[in-house]
N, C-alpha and C positions, 0 to 999 in steps of 0.2 A: 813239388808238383808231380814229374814224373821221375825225379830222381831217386834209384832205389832207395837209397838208406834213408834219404828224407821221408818223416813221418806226417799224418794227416793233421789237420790245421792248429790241432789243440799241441799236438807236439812241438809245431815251429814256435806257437807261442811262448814257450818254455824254452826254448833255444835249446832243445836236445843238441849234444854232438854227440855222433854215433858210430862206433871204432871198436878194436878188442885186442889181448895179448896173454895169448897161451903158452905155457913155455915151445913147444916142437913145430913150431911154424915154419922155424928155420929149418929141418930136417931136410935129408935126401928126396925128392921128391919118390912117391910109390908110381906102380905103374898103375892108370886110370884103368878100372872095369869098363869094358865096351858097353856102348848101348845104343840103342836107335835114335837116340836123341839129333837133333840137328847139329853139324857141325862148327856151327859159330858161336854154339851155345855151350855155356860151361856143363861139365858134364854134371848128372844126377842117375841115383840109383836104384831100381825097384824091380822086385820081378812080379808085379803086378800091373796086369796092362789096365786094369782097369783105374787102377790109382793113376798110373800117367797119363790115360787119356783126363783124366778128372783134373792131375798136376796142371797139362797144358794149358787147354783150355782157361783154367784157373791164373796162370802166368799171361796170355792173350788178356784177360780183361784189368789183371794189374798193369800190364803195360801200357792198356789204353784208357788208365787212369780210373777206373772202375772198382776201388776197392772192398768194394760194399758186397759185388758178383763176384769177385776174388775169393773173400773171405769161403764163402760159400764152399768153390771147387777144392780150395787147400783144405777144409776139413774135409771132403767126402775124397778127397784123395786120401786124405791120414785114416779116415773108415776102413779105407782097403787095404793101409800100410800104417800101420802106424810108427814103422821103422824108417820112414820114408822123409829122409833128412832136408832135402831141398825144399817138400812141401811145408814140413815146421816150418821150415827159415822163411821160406814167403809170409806164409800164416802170420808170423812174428812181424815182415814188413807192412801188413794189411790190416794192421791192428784197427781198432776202433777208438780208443782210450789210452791214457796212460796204464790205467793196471790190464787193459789187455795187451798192452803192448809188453811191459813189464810181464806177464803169467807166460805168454808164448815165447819169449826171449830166454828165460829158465828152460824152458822145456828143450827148445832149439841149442840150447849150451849144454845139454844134460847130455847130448845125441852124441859127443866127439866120437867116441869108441867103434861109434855105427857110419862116421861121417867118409868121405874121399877128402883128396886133397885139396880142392876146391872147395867143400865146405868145411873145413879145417880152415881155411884163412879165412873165410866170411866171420868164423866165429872169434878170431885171432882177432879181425876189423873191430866188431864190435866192440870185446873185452877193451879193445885200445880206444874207442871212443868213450867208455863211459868212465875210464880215466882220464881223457883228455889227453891222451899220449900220442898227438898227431904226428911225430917223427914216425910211429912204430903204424901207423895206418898205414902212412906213406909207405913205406919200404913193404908192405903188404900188400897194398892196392899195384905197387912196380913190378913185385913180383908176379902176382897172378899174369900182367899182361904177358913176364917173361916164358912161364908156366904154359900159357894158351892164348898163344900167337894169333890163334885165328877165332878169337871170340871175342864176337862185336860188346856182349855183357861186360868183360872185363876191360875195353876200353873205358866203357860207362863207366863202371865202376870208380876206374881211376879220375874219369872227368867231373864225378862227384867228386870224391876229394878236393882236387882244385876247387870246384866250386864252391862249398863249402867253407876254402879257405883265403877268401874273395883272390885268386888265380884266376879271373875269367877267360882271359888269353888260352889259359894252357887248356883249360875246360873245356873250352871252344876247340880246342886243336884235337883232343882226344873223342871227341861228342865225333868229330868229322871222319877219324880215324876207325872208329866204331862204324858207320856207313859206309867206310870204304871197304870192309871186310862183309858187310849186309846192308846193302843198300835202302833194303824196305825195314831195319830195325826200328821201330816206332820210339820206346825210349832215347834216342839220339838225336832223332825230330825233331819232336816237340821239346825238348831243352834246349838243341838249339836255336830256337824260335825262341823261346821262353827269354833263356838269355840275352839276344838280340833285341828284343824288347822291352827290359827290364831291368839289365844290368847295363852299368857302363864298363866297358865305351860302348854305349848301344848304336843298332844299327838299323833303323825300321825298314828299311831294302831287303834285309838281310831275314828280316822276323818275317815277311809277306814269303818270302821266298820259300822258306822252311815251311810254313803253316799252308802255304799252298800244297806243298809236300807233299805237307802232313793228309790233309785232305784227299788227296788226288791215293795215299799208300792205304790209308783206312777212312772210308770214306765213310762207312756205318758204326764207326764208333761217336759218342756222344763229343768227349771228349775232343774230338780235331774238328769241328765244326763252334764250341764253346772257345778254342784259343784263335781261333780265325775270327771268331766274335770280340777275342778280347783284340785282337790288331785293328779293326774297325772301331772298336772305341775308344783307343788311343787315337789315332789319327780324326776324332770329332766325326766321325761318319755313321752317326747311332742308330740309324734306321737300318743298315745293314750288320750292325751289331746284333739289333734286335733278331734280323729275321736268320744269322748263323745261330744265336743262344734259341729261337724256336723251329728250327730243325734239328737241333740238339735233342730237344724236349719230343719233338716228333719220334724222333731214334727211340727215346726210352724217357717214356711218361713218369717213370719213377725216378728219374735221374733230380733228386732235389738242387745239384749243381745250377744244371740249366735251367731249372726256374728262378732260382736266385739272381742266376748271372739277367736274366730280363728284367727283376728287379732292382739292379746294380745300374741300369741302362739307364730304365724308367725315372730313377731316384736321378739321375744326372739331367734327363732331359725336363726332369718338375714337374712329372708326372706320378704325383706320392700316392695317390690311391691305387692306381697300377699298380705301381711299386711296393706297394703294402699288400697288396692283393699276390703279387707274385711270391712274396716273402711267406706267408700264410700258405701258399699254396705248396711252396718246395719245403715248409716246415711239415704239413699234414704227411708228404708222401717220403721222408726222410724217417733215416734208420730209428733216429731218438728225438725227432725236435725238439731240440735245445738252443736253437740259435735266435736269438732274440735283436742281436746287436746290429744289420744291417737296417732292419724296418726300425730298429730306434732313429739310426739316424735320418729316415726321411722326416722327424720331426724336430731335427735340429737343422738341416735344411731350410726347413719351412718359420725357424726363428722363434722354435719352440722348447727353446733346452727343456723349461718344467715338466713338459708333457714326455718329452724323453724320458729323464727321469723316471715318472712317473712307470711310464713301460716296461723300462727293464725292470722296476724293485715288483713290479706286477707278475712279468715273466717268470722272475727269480723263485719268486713265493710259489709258481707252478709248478715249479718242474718237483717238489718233492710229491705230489701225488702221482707223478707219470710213472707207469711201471715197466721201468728202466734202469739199465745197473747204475750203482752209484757212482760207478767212476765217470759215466756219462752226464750225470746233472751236475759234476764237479765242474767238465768245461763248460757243461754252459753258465754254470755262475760263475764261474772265472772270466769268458767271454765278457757278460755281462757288465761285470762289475770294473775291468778294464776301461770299458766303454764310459760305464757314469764315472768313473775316475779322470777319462777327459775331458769330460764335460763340466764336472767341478770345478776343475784347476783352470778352464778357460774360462768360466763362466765369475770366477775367482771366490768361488763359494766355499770359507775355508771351512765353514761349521760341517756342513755336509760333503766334503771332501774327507775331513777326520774321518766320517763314519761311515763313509764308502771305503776307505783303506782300512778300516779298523775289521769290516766284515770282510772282506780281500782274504788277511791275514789268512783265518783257518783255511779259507779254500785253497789260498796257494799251499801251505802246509797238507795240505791231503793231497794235493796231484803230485807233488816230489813224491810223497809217501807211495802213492801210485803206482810211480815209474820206478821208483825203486832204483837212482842210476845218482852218482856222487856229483854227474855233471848235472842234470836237472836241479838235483837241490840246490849245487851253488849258483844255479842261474837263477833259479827261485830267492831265493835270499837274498842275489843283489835285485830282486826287482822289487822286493819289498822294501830294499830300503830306500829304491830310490823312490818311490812315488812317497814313502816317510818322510825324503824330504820335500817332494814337489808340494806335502802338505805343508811344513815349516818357511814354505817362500809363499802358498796362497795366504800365509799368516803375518806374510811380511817378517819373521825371523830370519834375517838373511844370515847372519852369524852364525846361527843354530843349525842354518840349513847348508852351509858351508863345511861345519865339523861332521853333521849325517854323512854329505857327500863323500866323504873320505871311505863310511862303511861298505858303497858300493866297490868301490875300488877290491878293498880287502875282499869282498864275499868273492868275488872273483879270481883271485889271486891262483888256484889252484890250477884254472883252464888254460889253454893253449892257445884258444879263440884268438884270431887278429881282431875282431870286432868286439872284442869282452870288453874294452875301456869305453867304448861308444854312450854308454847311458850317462856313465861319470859324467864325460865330458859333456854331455849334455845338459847334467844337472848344472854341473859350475859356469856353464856358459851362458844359463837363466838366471842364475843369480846374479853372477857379475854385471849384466845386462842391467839386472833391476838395481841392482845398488851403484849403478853410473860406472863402474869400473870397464867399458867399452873395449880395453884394448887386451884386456885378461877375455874379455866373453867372444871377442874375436879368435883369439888362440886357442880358444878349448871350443869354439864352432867348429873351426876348420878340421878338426881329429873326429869328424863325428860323418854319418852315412849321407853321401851327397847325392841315393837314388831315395832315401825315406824321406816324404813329405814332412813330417813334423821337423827334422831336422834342416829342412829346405826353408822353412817357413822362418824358423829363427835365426838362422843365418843372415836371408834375408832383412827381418826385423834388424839386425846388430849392424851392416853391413849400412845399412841408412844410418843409424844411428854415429858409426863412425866418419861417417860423412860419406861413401863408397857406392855414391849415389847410383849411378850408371848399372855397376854388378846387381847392387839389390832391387832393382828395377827387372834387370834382366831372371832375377831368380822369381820375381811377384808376377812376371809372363808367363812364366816355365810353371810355375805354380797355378797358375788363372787355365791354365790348357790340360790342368789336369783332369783324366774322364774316367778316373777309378775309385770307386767309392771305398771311401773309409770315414771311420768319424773325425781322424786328425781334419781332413779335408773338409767331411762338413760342418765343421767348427770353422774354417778361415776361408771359404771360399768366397762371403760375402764381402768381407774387408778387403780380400787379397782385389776382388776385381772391382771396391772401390777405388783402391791406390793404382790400378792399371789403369780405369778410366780416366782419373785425373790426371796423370802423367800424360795418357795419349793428349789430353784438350788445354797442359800446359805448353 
């Protein structure tokens, strides 16, 4: 969200980890070039004032979550420098795409010769992410803070890591340590908000607190009025959801964020023409509309999987006339086809489940291609095969879909991920389920993400099933109070709060 190295939405779907390793990282440190730069800011270099006023500025709307007016100021920075190493490396964070994120990351790695020492470990970071060489992050990400003491960034930086490698505790410690050195740094804010509300051990005292923060330090950016909006709609308070995501939109009409997030609202509160109306509306004024998959689900909502359906394979067949790069129609039929792939497998449509993961295939195979990084493709690979097998269990092949499982495991074998086994155990946990083995679909639930709904949902299913009445009760509440739209969610929210209801009236 606002964590540097984390990339924009099509990237998290691919599980980038993002890290580097150069052999002279470990070198003597040199002595920093002075510059006007602020002092809690890592240093950067240029003798073009016009490139750093363009840099700043450029850094001000990445940190308030604006990647879109980022992009912008990092090229008309690189206009005026193009030797201007910190602007690449943003540029490369502000991507749009996998292959623009992949073309600007070449370029940003190309720069060492030109770089300081500070952008010498950024590029160290990365090379060690997309090896998955999280020791060697780490002791990067340590050492910058030792480097520069007084730079609230390189706390981030380090509290990404942690975060990244579910360490929330310590993330949380360093996100606070970054504010103690800059009090108004906006990226430390809002992740600590973020986190607070979104990771456990969460803390919704604690998320109010930060987002009010956040509000009260940038109070004209779109972005802290949109996470204020999302703490509102955690806590079921949608009408003030509503009116934080259209102040948002008042800020900046073009912000396609904010109009989605009103349709995120609207979709919760069963108001689906709204909410389709807002979807359309933050796709018209968005960089590439491509995103098809939230307004699908107001029709799976409304208990209309066909019609779903029907929307994305509609969407899909768009987006090749829209003149837009290709790596952008990538995610939205990747988006897309994620989406009818849940809806298949719930809906237990195995014919058209095949043939929604069959067209999957090439797309996921071009956005590895894309990004061009050894960890995307092995995350890519395992995710092809697990939905390979969620088709072999909509098929009732539990056997077949038991030996697939095992490929996931392998495709991942390379990465470092604490959360790389997560899908496995996901897969084996559905099947053991269906094939009555309970006390195996228990074991390999419990190794799986206790903040992702789909994983919450099946737990819960197994957790009755074992007899664990009480717990899965309490998970089908936890679940029934969920106000964030996804399609996992609106697939099982009619059921989940039929089994709430009757438990309340037994």
């Amino acid at each position: 969200m606002f964590y540097i190295k984390k990339l924009p939405i099509y990237i998290f779907l691919v599980a980038i980890v993002f890290v580097a390793g150069c052999k002279d990282s470990e070198k003597e440190p040199e002595t920093e070039v002075e510059t006007d730069y602020a002092g809690n800011e890592l240093p950067v270099n240029t003798d073009s004032e016009e490139a750093m006023e363009a840099f700043k500025e450029g850094l001000e709307y990445f940190d308030n979550g604006s990647s879109r007016k980022a992009r912008t100021k990092f090229d008309e920075a690189l206009e005026h420098d193009p030797d201007f190493v910190s602007a690449q490396m943003y540029r490369t964070y502000a991507a749009n795409s996998a292959k623009d994120w992949a073309t600007n990351r070449e370029k940003f790695m190309a720069m060492r010769e030109k770089a300081n020492d500070a952008e010498v470990m950024m590029m160290d970071a990365t090379e060690a992410g997309l090896k998955s060489d999280t020791d060697r992050e780490l002791k990067i990400s340590k050492k910058m803070v030792e480097k520069y003491p007084k730079s609230a960034r390189a706390q981030d930086n380090l509290a990404i890591y942690y975060n990244g490698n579910d360490q929330e505790e310590k993330a949380r410690e360093h996100w606070k340590k970054a504010l103690e050195l800059n009090p108004k740094y906006v990226p430390a804010i809002a992740s600590l908000g973020v986190s607070y509300l979104f990771d456990s051990p969460k803390d919704k005292d604690q998320a109010k607190k930060y987002f009010d923060m956040l509000v009260k330090t940038a109070p004209n950016s779109p972005r802290s009025h949109i996470l204020l909006g999302d703490y509102y709609r955690d806590q079921d308070q949608l009408d003030q959801a509503l009116a934080s995501y259209e102040k948002a939109a008042s800020l900046d009409p073009q912000d396609e964020v904010a109009l989605a997030k009103s349709g995120h609202a609207n979709s919760i509160l069963g108001n689906y023409e709204e909410a389709r109306k807002n979807f359309k509306d933050a796709r018209e004024v968005s960089e590439f509309g491509t995103n098809f998959s939230a307004e699908a689900n107001t029709f799976v909502y409304e208990g209309k999987s066909k019609e779903a359906l029907a929307f994305l394979d509609e969407g899909t067949k768009s987006l090749d006339s829209l003149n837009v790069p290709e790596s952008n129609k990538t995610i939205g039929k990747f988006q897309a086809a994620i989406t009818a792939a849940h809806i298949a497998m719930h809906d237990g449509d195995a014919k058209r489940m095949e043939k929604i993961v069959n067209d999957l295939r090439p797309i996921s195979k071009q956005l590895a291609s894309d990004a061009n990084s050894p960890s995307v493709t092995a995350n890519q690979n395992a995710l092809m095969n697990y939905w390979d097998t969620m088709v072999l269990v909509t098929s009732k092949k539990y056997d077949a879909a038991k030996e697939k499982a095992e490929s996931i495991k392998k495709a991942v074998d390379s990465l470092n991920s604490p959360d790389k086994l997560e899908p496995y155990h996901r897969a084996l946990a559905i099947i053991n389920y269906k094939m009555g083995n309970i006390e195996k679909a228990v074991e390999h639930i419990d190794q799986t993400d206790e903040d992702y709904i789909h994983d919450k949902y099946w737990k819960a299913k197994i957790y009755e099933k074992a007899g664990n009445t009480e717990e899965a009760m309490a998970l089908y509440q936890e679940i029934a109070e969920e106000r964030f739209n996804s399609i996992e969610f609106a697939l099982i929210r009619a059921e989940v709060d039929q089994k709430v209801g009757k438990n309340k009236t037994s």
